[in-house]
LOKEVEX-769897 format. One line per field, with one value per residue: x, y, z of N, C-alpha, C in turn. Coordinates in Angstrom, 2 decimals. Atoms other than C-alpha are relative to their C-alpha. Layout:
// LOKEVEX-769897
npx X;... .
npy Y;... .
npz Z;... .
capx X;... .
capy Y;... .
capz Z;... .
cpx X;... .
cpy Y;... .
cpz Z;... .
// end
This chain:
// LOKEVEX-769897
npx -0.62;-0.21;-1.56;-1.07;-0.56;-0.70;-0.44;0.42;1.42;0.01;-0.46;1.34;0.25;-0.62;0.73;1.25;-0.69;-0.35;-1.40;-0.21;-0.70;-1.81;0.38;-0.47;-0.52;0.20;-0.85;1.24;-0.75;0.45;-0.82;-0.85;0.07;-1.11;-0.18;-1.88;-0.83;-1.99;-0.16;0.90;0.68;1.17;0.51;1.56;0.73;1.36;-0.04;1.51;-0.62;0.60;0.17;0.22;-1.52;-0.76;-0.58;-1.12;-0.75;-1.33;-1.32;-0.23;-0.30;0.49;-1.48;-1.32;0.82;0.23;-1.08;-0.91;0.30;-0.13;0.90;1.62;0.98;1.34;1.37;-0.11;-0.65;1.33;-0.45;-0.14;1.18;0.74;0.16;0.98;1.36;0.08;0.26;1.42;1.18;0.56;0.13;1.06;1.55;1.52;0.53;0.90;0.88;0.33;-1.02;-0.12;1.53;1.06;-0.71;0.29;1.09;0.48;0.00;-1.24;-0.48;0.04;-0.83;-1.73;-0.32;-0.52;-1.54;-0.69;-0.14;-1.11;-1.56;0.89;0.24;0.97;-0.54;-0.07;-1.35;-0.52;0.95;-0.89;-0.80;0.41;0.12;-1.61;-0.72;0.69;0.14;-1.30;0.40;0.69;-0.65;-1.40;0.54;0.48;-0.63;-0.80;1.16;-0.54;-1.45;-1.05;-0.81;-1.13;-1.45;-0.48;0.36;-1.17;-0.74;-0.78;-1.52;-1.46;-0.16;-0.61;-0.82;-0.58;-0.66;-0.91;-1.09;-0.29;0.34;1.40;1.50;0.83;1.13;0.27;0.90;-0.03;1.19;0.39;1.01;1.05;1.40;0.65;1.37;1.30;0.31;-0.36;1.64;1.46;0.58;0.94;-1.49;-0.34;1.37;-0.08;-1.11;0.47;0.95;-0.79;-0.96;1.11;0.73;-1.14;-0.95;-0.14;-0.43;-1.96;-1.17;-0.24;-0.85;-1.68;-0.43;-0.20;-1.48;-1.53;-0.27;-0.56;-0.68;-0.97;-0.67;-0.69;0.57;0.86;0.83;0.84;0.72;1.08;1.71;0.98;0.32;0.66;0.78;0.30;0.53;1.44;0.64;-0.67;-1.24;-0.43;-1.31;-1.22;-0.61;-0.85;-0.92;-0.97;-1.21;-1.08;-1.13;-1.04;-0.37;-1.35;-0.75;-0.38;-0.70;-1.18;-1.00;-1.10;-1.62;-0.92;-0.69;-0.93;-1.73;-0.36;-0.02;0.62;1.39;0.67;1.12;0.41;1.12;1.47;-0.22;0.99;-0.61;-0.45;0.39;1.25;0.08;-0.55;-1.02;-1.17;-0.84;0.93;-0.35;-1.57;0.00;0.41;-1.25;-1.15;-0.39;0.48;0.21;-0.19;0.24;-0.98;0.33;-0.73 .
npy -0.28;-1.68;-0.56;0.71;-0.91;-0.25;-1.41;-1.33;-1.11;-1.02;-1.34;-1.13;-0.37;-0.92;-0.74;-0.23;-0.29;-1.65;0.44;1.03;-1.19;0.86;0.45;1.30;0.65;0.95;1.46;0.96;1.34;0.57;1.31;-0.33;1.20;0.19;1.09;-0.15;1.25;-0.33;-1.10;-1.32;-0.36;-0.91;-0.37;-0.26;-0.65;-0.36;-1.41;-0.47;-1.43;-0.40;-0.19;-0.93;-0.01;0.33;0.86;0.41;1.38;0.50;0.17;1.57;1.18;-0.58;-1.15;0.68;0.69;-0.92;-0.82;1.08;0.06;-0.92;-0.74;-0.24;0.55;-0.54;0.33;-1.01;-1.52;-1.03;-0.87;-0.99;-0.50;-0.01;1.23;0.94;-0.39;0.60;1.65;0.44;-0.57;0.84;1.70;-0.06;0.05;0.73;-1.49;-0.49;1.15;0.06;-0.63;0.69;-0.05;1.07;1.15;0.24;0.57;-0.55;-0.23;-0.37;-1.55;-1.13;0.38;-0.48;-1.49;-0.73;0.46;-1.23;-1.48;0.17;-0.69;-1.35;0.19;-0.25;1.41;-0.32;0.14;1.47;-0.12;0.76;0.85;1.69;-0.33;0.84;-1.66;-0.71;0.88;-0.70;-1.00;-0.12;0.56;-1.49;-1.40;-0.17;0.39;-1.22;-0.56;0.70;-0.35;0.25;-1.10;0.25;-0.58;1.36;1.05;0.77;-0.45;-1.18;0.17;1.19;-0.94;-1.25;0.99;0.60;-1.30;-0.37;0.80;0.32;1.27;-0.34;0.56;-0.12;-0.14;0.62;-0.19;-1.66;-0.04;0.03;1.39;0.11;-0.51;0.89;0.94;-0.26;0.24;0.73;0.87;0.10;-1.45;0.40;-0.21;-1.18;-0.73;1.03;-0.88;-1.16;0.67;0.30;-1.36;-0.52;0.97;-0.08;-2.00;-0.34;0.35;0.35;-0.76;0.86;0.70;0.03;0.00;1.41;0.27;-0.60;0.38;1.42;-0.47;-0.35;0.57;0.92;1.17;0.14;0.96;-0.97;-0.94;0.97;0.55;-1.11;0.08;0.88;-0.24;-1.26;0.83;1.06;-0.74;0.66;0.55;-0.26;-1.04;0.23;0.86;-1.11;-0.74;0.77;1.23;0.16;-0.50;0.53;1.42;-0.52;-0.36;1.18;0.47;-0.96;0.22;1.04;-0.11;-1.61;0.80;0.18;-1.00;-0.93;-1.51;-0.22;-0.90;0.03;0.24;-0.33;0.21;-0.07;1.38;1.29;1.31;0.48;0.93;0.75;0.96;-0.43;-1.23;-0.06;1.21;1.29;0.20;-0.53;1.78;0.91;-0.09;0.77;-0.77;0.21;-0.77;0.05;-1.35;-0.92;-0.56;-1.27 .
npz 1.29;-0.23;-1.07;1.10;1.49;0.08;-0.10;1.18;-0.72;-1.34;0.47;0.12;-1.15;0.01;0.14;-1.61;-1.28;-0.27;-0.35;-0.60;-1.33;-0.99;-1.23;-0.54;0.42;-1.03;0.81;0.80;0.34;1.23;0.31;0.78;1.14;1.26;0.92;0.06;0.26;-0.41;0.34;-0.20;-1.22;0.58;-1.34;0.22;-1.49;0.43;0.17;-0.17;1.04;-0.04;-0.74;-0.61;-0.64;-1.36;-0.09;0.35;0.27;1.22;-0.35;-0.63;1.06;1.01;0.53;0.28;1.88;1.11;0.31;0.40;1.09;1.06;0.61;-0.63;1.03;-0.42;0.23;1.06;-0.20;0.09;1.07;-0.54;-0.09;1.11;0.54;-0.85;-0.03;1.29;-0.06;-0.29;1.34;0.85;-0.60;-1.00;0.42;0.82;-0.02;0.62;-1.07;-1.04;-0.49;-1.21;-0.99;0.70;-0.06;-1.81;-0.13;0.12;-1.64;-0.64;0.54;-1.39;-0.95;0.40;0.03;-0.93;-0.03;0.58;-1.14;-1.39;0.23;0.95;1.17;0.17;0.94;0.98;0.04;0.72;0.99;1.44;-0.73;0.03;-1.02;-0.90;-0.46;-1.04;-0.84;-0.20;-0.66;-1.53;-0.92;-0.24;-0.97;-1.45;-1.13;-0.38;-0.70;-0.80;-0.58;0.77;0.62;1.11;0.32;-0.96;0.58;-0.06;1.31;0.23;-0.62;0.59;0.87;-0.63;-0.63;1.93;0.66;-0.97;0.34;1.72;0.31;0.66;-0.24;0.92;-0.66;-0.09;0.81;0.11;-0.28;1.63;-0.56;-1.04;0.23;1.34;-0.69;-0.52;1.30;0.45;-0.72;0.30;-0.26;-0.66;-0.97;-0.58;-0.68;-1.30;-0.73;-0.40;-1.03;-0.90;-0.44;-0.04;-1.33;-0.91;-0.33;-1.16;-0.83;0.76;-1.03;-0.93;0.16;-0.04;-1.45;0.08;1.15;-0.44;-1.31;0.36;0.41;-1.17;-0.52;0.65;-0.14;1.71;-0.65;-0.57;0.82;0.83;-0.28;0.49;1.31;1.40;-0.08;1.17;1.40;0.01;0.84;0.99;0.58;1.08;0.05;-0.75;0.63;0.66;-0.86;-0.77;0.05;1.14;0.01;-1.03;1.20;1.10;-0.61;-0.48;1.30;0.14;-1.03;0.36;0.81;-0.32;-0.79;0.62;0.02;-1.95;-0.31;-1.55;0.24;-0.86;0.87;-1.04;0.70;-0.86;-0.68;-0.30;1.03;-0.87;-1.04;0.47;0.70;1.41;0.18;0.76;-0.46;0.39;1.40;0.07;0.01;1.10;0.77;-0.79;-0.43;-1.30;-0.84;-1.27;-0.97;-0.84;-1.82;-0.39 .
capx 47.75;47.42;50.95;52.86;52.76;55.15;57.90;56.57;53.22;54.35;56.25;52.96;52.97;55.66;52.52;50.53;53.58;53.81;57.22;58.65;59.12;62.55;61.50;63.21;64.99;63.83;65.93;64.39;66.18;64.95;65.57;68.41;69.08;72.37;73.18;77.34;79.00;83.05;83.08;80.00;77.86;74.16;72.54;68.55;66.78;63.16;62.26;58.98;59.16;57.27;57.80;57.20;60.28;62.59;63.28;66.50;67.61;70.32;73.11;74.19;74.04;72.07;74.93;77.70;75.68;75.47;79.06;80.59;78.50;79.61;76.48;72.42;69.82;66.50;62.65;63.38;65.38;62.73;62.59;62.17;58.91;57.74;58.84;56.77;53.75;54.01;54.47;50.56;49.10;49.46;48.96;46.21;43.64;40.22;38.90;36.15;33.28;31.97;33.06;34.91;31.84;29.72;31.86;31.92;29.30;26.51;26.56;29.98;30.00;29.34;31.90;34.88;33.50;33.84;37.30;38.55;37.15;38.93;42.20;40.38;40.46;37.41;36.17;35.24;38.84;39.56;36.54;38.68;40.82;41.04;40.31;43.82;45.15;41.77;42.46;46.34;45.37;43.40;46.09;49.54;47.35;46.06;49.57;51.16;47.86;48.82;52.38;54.24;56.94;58.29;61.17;61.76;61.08;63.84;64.87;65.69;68.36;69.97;69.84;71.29;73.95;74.96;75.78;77.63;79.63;79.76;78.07;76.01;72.46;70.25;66.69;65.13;62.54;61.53;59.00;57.13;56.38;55.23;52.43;52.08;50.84;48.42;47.45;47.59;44.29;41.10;38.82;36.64;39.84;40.71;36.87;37.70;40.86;39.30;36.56;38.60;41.09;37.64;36.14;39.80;40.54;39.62;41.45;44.90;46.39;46.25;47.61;50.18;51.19;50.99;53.67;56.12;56.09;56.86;59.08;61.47;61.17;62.87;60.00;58.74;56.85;54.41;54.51;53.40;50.54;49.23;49.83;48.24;45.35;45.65;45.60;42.66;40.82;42.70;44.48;44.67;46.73;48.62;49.85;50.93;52.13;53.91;54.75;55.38;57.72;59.20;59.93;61.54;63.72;64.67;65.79;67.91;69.66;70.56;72.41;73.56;75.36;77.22;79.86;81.57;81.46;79.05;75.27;73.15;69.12;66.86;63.02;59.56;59.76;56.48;58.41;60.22;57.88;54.77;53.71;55.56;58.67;61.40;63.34;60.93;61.72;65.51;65.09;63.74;67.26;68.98;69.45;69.42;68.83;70.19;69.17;71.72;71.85;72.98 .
capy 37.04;40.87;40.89;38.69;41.09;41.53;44.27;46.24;46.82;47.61;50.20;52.18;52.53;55.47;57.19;57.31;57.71;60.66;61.15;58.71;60.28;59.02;56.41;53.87;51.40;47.70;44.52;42.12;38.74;37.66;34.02;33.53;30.27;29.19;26.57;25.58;23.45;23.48;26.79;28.51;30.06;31.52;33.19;32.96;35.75;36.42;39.89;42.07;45.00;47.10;47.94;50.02;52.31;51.43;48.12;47.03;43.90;44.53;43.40;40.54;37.53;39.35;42.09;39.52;37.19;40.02;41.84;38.13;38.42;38.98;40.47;40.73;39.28;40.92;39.98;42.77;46.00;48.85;50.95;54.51;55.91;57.46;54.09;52.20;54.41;53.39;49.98;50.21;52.43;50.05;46.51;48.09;49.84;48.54;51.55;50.16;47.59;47.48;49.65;48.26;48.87;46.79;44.12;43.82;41.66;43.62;43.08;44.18;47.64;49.46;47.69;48.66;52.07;52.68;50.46;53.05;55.99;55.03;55.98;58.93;57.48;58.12;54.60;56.28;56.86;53.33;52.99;52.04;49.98;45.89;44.97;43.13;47.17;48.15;45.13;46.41;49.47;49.14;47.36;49.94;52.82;51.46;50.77;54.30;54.93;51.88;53.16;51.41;53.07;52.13;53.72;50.86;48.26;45.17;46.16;49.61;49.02;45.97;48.41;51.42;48.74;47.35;50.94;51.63;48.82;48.66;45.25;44.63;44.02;42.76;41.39;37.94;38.85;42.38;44.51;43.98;40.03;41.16;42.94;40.44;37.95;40.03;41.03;38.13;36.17;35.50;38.70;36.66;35.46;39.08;40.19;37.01;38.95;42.05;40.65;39.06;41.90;43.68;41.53;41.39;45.45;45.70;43.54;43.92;45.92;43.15;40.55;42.13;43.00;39.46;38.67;41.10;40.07;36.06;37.66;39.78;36.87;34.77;31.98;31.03;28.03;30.83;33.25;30.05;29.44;32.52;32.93;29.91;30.90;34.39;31.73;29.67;32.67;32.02;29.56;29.91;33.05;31.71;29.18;32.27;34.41;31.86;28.69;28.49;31.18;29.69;26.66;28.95;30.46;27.38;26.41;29.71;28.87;25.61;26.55;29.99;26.73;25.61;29.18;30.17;33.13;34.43;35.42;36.86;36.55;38.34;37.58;37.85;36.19;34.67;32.58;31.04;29.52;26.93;24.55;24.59;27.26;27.75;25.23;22.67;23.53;24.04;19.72;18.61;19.56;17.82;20.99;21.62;24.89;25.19;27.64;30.21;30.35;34.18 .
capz 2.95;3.40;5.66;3.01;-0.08;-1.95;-2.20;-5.10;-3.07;0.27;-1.70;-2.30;1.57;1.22;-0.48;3.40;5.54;7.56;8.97;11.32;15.40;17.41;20.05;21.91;20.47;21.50;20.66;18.14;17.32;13.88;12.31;10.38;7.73;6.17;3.50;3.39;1.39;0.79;-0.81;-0.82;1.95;1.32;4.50;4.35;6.60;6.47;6.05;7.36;4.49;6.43;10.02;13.04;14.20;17.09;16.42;16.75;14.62;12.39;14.46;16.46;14.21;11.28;11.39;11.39;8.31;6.35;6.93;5.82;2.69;-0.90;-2.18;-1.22;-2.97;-2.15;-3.29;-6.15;-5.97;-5.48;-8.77;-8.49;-7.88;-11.50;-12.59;-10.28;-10.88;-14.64;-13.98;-12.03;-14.75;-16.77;-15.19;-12.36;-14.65;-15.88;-17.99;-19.40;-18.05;-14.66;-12.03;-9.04;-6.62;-9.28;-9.26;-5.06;-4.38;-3.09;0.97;0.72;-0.75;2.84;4.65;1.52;1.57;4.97;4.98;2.24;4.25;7.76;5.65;3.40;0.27;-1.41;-3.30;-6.39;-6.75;-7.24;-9.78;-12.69;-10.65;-10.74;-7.96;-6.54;-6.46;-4.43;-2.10;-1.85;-1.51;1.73;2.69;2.39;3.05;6.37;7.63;8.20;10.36;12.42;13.28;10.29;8.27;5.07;5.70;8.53;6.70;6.51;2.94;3.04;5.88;4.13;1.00;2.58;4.47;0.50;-0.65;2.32;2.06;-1.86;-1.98;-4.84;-5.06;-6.83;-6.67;-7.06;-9.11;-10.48;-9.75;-13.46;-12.05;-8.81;-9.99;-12.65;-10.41;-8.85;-12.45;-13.99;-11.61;-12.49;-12.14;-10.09;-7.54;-7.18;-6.36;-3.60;-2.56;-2.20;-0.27;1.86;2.49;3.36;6.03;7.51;7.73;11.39;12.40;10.36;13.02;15.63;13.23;12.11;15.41;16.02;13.05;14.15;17.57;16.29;13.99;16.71;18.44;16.14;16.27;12.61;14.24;15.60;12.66;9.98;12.27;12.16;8.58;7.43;9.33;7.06;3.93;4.70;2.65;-0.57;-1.16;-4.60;-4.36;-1.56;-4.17;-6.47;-3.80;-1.77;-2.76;-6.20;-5.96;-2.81;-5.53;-7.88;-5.13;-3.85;-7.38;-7.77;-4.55;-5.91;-8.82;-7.09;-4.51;-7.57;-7.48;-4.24;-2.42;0.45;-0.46;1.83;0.84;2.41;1.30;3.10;6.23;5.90;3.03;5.37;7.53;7.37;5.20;1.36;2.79;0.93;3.38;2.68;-1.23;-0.47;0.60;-2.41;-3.74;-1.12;0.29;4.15;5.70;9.09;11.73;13.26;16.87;17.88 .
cpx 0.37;1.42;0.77;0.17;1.19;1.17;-0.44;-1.21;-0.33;1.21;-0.74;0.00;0.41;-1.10;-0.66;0.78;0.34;1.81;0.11;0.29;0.95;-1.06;0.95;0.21;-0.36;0.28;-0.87;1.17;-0.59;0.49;0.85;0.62;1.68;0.04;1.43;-0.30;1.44;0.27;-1.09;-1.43;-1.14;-0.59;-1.56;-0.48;-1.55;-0.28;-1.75;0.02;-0.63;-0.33;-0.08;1.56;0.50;-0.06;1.14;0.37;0.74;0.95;0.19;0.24;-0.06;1.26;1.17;-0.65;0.39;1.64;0.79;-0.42;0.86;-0.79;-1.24;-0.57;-1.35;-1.23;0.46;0.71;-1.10;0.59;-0.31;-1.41;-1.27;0.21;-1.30;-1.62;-0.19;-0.38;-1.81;-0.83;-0.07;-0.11;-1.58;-1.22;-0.96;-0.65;-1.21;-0.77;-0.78;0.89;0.53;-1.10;-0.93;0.36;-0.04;-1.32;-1.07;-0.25;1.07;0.52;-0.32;1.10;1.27;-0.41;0.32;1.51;0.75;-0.39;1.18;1.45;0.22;0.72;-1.47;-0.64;-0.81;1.32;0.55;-1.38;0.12;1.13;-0.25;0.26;1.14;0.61;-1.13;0.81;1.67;0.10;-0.29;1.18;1.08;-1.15;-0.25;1.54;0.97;-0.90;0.29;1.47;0.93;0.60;0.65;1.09;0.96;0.32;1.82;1.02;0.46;1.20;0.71;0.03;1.46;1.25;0.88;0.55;0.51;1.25;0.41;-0.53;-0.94;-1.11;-0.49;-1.34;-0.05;-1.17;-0.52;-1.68;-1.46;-0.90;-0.45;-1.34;-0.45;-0.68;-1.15;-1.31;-0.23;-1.82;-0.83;-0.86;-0.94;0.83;0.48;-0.89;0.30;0.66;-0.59;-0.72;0.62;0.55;-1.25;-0.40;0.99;0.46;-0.12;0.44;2.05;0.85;0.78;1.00;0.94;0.80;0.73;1.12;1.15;0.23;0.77;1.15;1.48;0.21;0.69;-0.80;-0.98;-1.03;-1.79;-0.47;-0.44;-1.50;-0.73;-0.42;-0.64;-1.59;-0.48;-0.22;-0.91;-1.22;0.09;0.57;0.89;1.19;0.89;1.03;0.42;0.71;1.45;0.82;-0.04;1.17;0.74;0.96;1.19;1.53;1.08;0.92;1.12;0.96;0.60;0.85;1.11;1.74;1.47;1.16;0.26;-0.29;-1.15;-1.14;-0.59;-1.45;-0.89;-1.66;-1.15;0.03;-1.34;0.32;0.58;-0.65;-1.45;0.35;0.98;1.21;0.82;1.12;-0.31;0.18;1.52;0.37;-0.18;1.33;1.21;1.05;0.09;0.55;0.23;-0.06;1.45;-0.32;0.63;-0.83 .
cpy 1.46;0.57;-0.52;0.27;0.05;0.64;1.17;0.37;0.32;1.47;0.98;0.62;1.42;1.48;0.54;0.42;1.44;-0.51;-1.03;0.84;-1.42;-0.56;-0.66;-1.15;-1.62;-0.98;-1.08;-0.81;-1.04;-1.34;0.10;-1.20;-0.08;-1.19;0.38;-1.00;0.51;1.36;1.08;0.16;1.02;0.01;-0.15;0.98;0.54;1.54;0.71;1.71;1.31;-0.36;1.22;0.46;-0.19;-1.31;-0.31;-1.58;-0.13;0.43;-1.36;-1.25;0.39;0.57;-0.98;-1.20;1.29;0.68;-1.09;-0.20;0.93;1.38;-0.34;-0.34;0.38;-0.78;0.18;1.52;0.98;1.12;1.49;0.16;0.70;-1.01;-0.96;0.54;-0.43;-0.73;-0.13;0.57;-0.80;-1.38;0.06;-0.24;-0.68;1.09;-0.30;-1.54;0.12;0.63;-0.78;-0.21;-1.01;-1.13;-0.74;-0.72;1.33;0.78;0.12;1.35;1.14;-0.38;0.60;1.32;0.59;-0.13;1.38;1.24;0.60;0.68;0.69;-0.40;-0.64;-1.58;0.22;0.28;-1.31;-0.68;-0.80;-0.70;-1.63;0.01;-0.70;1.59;0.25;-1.10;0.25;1.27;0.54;-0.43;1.02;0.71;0.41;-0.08;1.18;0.25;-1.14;-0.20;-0.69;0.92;-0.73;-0.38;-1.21;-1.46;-0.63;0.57;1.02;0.10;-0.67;0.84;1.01;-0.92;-0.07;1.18;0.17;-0.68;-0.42;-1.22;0.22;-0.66;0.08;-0.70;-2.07;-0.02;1.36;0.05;-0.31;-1.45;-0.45;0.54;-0.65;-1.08;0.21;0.07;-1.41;-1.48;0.28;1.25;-0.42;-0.68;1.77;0.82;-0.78;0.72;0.54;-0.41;-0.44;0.66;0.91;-0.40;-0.11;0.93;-0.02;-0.84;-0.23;0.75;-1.31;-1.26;-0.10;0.16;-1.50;-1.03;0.58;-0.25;-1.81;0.55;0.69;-1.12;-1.47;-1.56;-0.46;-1.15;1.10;0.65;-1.27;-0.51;1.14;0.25;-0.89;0.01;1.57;-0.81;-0.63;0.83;-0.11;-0.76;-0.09;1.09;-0.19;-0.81;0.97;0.48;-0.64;-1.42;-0.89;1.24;-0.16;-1.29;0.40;0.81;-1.09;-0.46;0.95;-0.08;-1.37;0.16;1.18;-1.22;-0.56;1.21;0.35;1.13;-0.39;0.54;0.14;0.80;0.42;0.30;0.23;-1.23;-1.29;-1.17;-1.31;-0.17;-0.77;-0.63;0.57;1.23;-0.29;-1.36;-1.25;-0.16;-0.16;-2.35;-1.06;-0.09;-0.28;1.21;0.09;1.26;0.14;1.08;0.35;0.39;1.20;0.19 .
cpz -0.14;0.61;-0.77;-1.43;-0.68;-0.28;-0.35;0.90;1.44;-0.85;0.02;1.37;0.36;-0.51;0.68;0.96;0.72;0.94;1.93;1.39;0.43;1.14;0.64;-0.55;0.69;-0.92;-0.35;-0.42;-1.44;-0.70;-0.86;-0.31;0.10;-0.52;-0.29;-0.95;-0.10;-0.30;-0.29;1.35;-0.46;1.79;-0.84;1.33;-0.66;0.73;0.88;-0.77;0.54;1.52;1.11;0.48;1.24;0.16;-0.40;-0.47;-1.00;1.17;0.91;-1.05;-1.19;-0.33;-0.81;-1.42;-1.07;-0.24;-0.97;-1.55;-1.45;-0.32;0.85;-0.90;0.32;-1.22;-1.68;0.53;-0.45;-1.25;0.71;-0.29;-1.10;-0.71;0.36;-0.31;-1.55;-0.18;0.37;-0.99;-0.97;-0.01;0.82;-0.75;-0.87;-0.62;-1.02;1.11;1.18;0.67;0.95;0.94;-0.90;0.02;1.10;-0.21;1.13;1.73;0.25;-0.23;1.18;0.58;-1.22;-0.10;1.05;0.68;-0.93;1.19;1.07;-1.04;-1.16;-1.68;-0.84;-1.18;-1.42;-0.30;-0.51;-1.04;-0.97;0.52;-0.59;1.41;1.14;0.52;1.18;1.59;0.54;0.64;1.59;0.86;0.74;0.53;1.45;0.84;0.51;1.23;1.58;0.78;-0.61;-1.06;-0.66;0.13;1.24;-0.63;-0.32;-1.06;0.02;1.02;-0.49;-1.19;-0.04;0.42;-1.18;-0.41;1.14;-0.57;-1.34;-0.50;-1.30;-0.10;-0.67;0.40;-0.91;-1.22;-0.23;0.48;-1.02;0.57;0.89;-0.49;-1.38;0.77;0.94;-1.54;-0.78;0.71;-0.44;0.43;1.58;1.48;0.28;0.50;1.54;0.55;0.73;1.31;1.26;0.89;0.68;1.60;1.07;0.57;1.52;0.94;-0.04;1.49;0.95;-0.47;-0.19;0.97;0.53;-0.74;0.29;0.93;-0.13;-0.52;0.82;0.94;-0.45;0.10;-1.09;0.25;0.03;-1.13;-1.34;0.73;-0.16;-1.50;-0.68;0.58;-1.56;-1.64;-0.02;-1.20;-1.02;-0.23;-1.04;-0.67;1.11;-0.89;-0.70;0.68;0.60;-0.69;-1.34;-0.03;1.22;-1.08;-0.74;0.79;0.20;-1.56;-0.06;1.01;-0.48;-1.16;0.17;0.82;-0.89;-0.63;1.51;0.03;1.14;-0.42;0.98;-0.64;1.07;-0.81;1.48;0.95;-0.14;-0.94;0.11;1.11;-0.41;-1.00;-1.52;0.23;-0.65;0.75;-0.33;-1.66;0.03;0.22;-0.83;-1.01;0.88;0.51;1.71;0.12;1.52;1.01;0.91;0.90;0.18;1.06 .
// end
């Protein structure tokens, strides 16, 4: 669940990143959807918001999907940064009650202090936190340290791409009702999170690794197995995270189907694969999703 966040809180990541060094460029082949009918054409591509640099996969099929597009439809269009910090000041904190650490169950408060440590954030710091932000937290923070970069990430090239080419863009859902459904859980579901996210830290590197590697190689088969191993922990917030808003996607693509033109949709790849994906919702509307060979 930790690799399938969603936009608004790999945004925070930009807060850990040190700058990005020039490497070698190595070709990545990412999956890539469409849904036709007589006059309108929607691309589906699954996204990883939040990768390492020198991968190359905007071009080849991706490129040519995207140049043929009207417009872009992203997760959410990233606000600007004293916006965004707003938005958590006032959704994150808990400023009265129990502190975060009291809350942790009791054989777990060595393992998130030394998880915060590893990527020097002190866990009095998150204190007055809830604990879906601590459990976020650990997450962005650790992934600059692991050789990911924001500034890589799927979205900010198809972004940057859209203002080039004048396309316009807009978002799927804002950032306000991403961090509403972290907000928004049971106190006692987001201690689970945490926990979770906790017990998992030493080994996030490897999985995500593991995701981007399915991912470049264009094999969603691969990256839903892994991931639904990463859900076996929650399910309950996999059902928030994932697949009721795969539902509501799926719905917005069917009445987007009723105007022409050319969309190209570019969401969390893990959305698009495994049990309940968006294709699997895109069917219930007598939709069909068809994979692009490039």
């Amino acid at each position: 669940m930790r690799h399938f966040l969603p936009c608004a809180m790999t945004a925070l990541a930009l807060l850990f990143a040190p700058a990005a060094q020039a490497q070698e460029v190595k070709d990545a082949d990412p999956a890539l959807w469409v849904i036709k009918d007589a006059d309108t054409t929607i691309y589906l591509f699954g996204t990883v918001h939040v990768l390492k640099p020198g991968l190359g996969w905007f071009d080849e099929g991706v490129k040519a999907a995207f140049d043929k597009s009207d417009e872009l439809m992203l997760e959410m269009v990233e606000p600007e940064p004293a916006a965004m910090q707003g938005l958590i000041m006032k959704t994150a904190i808990s400023p009265e009650g129990p502190t975060l650490t009291e809350k942790l169950p009791a054989d777990k408060r060595d393992a998130f202090g030394k998880a915060l440590a590893d990527i020097g954030v002190p866990a009095a710091a998150l204190d007055r936190f809830d604990p879906w932000f601590a459990a976020v937290t650990l997450t962005v923070a650790g992934l600059p340290k692991l050789g990911y970069d924001p500034e890589s990430g799927a979205e900010r090239t198809l972004s940057a791409a859209a203002k080039t080419a004048n396309k316009p863009v807009a978002g799927l859902e804002t950032a306000e009702q991403q961090l509403g459904y972290f907000d928004t859980l049971p106190e006692a579901l987001q201690v689970k999170y945490l926990v979770s996210t906790v017990d998992d830290y030493p080994r996030m590197g490897a999985t995500l690794d593991k995701m981007v590697a399915s991912w470049s190689a264009g094999d969603p088969e691969a990256l839903g197995k892994t991931m639904n191993e990463e859900l076996s922990d929650t399910p309950e917030i996999a059902k928030v995270l994932l697949t009721d808003r795969n539902a509501r996607w799926a719905e917005w693509i069917g009445k987007r189907m009723e105007k022409p033109g050319t969309v190209f949709i570019a969401v969390g790849a893990g959305h698009l694969a495994g049990p309940g994906s968006v294709q699997e919702q895109l069917a219930k509307h007598k939709l069909a999703a068809t994979r692009v060979a490039y």
